[in-house]
MDAnalysis code that builds the backbone (N, CA, C; Angstrom):
import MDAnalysis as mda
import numpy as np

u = mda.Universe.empty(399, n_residues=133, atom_resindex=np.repeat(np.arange(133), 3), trajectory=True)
u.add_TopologyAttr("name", ["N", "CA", "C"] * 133)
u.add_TopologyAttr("resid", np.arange(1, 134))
u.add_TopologyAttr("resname", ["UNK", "UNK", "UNK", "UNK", "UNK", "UNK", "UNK", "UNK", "UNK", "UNK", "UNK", "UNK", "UNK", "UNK", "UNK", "UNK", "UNK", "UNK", "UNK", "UNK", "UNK", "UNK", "UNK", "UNK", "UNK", "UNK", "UNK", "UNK", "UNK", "UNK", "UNK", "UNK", "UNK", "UNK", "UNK", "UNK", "UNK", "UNK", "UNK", "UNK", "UNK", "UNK", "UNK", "UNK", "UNK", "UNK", "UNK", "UNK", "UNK", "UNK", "UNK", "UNK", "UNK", "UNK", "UNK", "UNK", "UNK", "UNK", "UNK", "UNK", "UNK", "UNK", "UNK", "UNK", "UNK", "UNK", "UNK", "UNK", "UNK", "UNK", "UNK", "UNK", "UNK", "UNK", "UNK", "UNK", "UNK", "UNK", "UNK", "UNK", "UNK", "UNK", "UNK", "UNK", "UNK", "UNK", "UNK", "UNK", "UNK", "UNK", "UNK", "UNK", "UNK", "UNK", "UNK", "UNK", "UNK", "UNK", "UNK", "UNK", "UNK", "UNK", "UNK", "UNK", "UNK", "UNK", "UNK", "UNK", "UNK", "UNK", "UNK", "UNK", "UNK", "UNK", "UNK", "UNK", "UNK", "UNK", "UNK", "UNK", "UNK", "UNK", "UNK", "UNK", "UNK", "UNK", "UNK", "UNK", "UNK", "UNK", "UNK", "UNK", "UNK"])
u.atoms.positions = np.array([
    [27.870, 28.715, 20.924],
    [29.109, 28.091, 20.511],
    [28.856, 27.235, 19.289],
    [29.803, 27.479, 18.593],
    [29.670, 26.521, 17.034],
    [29.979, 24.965, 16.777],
    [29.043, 24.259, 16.709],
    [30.107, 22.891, 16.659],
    [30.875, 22.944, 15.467],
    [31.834, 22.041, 15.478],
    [32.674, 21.979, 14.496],
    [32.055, 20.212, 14.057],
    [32.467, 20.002, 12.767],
    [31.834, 18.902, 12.139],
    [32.774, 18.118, 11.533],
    [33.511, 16.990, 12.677],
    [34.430, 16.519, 11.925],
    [34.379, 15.786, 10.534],
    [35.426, 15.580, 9.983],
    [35.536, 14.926, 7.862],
    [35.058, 13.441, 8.376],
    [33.947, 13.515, 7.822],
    [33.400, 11.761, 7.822],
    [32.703, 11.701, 8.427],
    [32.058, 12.634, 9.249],
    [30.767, 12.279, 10.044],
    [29.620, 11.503, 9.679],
    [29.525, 12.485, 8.563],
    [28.494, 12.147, 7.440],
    [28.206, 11.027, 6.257],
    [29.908, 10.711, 6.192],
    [30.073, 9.345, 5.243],
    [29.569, 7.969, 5.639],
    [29.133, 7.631, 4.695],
    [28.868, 5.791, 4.860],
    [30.278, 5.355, 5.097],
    [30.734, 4.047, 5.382],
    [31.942, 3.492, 5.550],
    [31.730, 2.137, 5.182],
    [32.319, 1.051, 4.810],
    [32.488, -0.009, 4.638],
    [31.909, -0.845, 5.374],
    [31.605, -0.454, 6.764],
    [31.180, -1.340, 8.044],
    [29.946, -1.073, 8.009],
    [29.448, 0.391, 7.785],
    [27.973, 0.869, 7.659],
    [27.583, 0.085, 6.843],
    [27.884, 0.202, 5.530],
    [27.166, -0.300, 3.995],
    [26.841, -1.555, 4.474],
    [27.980, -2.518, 4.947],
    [27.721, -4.128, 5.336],
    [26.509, -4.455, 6.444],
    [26.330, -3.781, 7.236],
    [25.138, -3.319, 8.437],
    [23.769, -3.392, 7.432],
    [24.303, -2.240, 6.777],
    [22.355, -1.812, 6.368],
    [22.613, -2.984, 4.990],
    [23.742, -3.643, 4.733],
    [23.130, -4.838, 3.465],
    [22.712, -5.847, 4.378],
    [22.980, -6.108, 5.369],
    [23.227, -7.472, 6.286],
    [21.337, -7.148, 6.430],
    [20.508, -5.897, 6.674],
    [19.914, -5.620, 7.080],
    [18.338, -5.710, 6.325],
    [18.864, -5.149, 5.355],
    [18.154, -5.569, 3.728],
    [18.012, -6.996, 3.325],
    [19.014, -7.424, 3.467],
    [18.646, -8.990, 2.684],
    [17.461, -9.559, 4.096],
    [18.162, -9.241, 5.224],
    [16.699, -10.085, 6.613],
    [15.492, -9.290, 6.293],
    [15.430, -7.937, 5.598],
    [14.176, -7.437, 5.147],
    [13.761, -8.487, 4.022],
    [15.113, -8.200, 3.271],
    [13.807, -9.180, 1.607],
    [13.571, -10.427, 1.825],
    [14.358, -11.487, 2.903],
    [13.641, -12.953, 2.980],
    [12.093, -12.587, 3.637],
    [11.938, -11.916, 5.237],
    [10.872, -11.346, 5.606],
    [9.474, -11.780, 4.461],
    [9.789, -10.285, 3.425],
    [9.002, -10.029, 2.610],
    [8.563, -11.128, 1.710],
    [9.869, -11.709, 1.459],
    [9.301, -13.181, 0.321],
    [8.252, -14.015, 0.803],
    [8.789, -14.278, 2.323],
    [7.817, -15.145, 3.265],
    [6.395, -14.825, 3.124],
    [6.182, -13.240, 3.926],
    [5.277, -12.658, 3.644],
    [4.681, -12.846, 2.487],
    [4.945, -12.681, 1.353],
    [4.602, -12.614, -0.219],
    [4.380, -14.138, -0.518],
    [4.667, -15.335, -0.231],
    [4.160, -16.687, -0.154],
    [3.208, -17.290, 0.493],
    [3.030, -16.530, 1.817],
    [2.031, -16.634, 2.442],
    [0.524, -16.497, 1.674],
    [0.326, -15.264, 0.986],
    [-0.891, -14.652, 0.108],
    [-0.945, -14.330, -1.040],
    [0.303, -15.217, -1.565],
    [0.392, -15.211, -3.473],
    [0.489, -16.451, -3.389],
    [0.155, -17.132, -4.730],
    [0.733, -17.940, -5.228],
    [1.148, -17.725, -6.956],
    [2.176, -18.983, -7.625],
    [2.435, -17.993, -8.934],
    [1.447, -18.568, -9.954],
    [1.857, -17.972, -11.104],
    [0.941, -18.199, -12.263],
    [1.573, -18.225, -13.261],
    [1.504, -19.448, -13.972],
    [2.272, -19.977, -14.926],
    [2.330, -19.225, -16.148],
    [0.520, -18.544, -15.914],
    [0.483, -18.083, -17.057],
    [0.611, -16.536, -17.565],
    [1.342, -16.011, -16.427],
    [1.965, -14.763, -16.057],
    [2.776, -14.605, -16.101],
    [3.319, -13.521, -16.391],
    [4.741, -13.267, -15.931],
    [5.124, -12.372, -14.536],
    [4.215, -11.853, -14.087],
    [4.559, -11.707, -12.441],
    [4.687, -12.761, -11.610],
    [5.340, -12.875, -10.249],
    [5.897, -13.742, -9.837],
    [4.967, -13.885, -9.182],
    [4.183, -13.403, -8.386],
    [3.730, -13.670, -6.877],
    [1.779, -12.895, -7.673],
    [0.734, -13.556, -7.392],
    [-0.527, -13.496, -7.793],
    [-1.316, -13.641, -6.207],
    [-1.873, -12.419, -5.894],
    [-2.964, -12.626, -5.006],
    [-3.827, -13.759, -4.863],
    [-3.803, -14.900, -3.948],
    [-4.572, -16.462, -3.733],
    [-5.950, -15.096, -3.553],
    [-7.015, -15.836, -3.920],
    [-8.432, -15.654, -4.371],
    [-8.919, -16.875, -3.351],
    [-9.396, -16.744, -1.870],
    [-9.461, -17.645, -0.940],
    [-11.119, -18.141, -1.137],
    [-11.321, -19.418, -0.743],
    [-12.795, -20.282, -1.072],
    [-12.758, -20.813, 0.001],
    [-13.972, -19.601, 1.085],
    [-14.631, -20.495, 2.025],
    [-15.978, -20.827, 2.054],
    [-16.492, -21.076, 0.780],
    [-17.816, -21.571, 0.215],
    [-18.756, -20.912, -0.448],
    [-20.288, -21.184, -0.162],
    [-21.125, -20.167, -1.237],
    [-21.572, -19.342, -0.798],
    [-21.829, -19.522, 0.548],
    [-22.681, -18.791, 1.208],
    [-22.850, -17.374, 1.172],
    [-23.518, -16.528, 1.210],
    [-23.156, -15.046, 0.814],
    [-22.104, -14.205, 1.350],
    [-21.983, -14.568, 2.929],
    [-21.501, -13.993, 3.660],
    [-19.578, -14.463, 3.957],
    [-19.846, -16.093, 3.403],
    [-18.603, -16.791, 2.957],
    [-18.209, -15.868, 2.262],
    [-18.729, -15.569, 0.586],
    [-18.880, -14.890, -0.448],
    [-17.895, -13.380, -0.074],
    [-18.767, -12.716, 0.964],
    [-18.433, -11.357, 1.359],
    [-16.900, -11.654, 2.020],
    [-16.626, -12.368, 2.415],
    [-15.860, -12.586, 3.513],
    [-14.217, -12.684, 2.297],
    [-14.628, -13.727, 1.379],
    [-13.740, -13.856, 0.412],
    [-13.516, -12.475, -0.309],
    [-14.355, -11.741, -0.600],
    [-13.613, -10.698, -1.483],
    [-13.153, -10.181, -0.514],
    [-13.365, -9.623, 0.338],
    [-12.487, -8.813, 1.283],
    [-11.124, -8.839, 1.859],
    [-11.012, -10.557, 1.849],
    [-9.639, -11.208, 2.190],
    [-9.075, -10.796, 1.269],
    [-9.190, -11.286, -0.143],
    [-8.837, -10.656, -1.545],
    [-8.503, -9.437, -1.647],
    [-9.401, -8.662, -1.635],
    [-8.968, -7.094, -1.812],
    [-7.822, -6.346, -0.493],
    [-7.556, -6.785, 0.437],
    [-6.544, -6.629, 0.999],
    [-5.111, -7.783, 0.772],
    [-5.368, -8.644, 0.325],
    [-4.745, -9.267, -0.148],
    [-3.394, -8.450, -1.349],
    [-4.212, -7.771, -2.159],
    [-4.412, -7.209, -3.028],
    [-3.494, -5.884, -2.518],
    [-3.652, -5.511, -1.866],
    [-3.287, -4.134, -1.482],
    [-1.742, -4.336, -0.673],
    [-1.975, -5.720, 0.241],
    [-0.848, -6.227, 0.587],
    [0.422, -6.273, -0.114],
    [-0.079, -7.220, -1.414],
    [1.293, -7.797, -2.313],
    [1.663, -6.692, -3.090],
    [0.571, -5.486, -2.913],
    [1.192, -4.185, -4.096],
    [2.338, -3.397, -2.979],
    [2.481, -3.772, -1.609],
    [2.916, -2.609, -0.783],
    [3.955, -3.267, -0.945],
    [4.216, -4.838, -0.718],
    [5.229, -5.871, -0.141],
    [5.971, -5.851, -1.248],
    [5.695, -5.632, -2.475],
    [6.156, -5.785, -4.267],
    [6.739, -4.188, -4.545],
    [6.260, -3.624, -4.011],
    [7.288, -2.510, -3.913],
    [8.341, -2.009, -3.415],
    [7.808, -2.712, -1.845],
    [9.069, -2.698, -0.617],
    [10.471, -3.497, -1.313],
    [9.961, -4.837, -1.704],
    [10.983, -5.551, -2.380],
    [11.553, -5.143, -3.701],
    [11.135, -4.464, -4.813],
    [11.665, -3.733, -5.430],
    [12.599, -2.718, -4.872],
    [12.275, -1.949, -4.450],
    [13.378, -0.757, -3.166],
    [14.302, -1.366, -2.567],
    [14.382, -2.741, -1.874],
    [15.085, -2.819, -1.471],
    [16.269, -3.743, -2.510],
    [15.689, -4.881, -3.685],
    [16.610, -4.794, -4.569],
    [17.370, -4.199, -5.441],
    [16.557, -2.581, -5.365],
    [17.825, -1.441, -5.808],
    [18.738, -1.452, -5.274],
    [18.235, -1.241, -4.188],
    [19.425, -0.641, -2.849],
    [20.391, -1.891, -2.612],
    [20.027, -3.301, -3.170],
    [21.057, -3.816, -2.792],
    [22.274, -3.760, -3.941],
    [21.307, -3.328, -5.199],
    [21.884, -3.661, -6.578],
    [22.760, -2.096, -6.418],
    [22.228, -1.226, -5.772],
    [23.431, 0.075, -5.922],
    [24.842, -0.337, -4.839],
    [24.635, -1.403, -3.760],
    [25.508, -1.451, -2.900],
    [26.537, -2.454, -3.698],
    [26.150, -3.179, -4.343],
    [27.326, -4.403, -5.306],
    [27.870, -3.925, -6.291],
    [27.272, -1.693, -6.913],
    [28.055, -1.585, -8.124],
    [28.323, -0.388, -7.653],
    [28.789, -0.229, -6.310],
    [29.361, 0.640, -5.227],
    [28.615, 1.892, -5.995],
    [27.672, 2.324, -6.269],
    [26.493, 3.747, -5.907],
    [26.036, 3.351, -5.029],
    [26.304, 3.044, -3.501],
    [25.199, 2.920, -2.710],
    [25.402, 4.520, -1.942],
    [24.205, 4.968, -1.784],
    [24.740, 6.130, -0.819],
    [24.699, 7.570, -1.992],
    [25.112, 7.335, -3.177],
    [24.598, 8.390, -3.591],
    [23.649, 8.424, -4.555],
    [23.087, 10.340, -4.303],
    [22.076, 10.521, -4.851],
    [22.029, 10.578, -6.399],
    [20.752, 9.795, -6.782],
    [21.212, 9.677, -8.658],
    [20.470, 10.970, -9.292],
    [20.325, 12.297, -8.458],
    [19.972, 13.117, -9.477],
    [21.255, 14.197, -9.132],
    [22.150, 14.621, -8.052],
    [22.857, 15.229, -8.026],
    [24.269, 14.860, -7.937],
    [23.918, 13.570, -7.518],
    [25.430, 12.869, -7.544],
    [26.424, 13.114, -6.353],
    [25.798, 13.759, -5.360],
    [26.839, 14.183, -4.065],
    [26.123, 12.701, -3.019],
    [27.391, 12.624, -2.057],
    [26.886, 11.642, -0.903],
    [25.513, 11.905, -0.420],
    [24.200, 11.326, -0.036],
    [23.274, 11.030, 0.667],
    [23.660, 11.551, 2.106],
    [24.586, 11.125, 2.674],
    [24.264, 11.330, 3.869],
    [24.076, 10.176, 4.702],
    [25.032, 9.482, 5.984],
    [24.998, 8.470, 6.337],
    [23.499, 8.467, 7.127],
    [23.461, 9.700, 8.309],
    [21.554, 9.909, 9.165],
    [20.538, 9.556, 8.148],
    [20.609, 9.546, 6.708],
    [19.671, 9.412, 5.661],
    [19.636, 7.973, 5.489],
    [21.124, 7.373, 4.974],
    [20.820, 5.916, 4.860],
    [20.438, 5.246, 5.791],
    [21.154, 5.903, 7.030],
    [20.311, 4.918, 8.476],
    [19.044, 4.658, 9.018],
    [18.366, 6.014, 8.577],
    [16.982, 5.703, 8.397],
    [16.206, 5.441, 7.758],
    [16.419, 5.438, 6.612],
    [15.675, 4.779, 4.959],
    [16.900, 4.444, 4.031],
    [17.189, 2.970, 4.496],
    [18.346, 2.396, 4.096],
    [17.787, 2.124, 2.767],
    [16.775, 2.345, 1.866],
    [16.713, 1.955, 0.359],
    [16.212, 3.545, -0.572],
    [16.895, 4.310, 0.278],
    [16.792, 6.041, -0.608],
    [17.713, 5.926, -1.269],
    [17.385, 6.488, -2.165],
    [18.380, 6.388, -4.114],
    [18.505, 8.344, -4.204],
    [17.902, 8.890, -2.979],
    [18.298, 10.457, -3.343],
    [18.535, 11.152, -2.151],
    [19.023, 12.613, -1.834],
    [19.294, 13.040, -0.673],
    [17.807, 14.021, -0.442],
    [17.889, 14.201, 0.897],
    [17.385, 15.089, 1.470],
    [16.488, 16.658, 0.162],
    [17.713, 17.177, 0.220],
    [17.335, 18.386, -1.190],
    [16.547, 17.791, -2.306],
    [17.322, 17.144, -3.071],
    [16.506, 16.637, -4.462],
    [15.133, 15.648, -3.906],
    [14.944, 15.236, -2.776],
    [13.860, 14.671, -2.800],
    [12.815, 15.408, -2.023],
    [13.224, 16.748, -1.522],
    [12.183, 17.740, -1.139],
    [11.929, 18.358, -2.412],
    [13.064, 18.813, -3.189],
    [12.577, 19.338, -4.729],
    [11.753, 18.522, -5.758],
    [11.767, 17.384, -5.850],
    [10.749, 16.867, -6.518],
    [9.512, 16.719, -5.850],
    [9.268, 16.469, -4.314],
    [8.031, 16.744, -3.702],
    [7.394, 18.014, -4.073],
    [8.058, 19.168, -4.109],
    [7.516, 20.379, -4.401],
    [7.263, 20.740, -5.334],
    [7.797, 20.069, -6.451],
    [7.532, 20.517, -8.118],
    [6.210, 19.839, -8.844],
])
């Protein structure tokens, strides 16, 4: 038997969009937190948030102990600095109403898509086609 697929199943709605923004912004404070915790800034930078370089003395093993904190440190603020980028798209496409669609074909996303990766900027197709190319 065939299901039939009622008009709008698939659409975002006004109540959705407000959900997954309501949802995003408790992601990006999260992340800031996170990102204050193991940055601090640098005046003499222009990135915001700088991996703290931690000093628990000379000792060698102090020594060892510090780069390691560091280098995950490191790996941290590159994951957390991206997450937060993604998700200030996604908030910046929801305030100039593109939220939801895809910017290489231009048809709706797909609400099952935004619900599960509420900061995708493409659908399903175009982002298996660029995986494959």
């Amino acid at each position: 038997m065939k299901t039939v697929k009622k008009q709008g199943d698939n659409d975002l709605d006004k109540k959705t969009i407000e959900e997954i923004k309501k949802d995003l912004l408790a992601r990006k404070k999260r992340i800031l937190e996170d990102l204050g915790e193991i940055t601090g800034k640098d005046k003499h930078d222009k990135d915001e948030h700088k991996a703290i370089f931690p000093d628990y003395g000379e000792k060698p093993d102090e020594n060892a102990q510090e780069i390691g904190e560091y280098t995950t440190n490191l790996a941290t603020e590159k994951v957390l600095e991206d997450t937060l980028r993604d998700i200030n798209n996604a908030l910046d496409r929801i305030e100039k109403g593109t939220y939801g669609i895809c910017k290489y074909c231009k048809k709706p996303i797909g609400k099952k898509r935004m619900l599960a990766r509420p900061v995708a900027s493409a659908c399903v197709e175009c982002k298996t086609k660029l995986q494959n190319s």
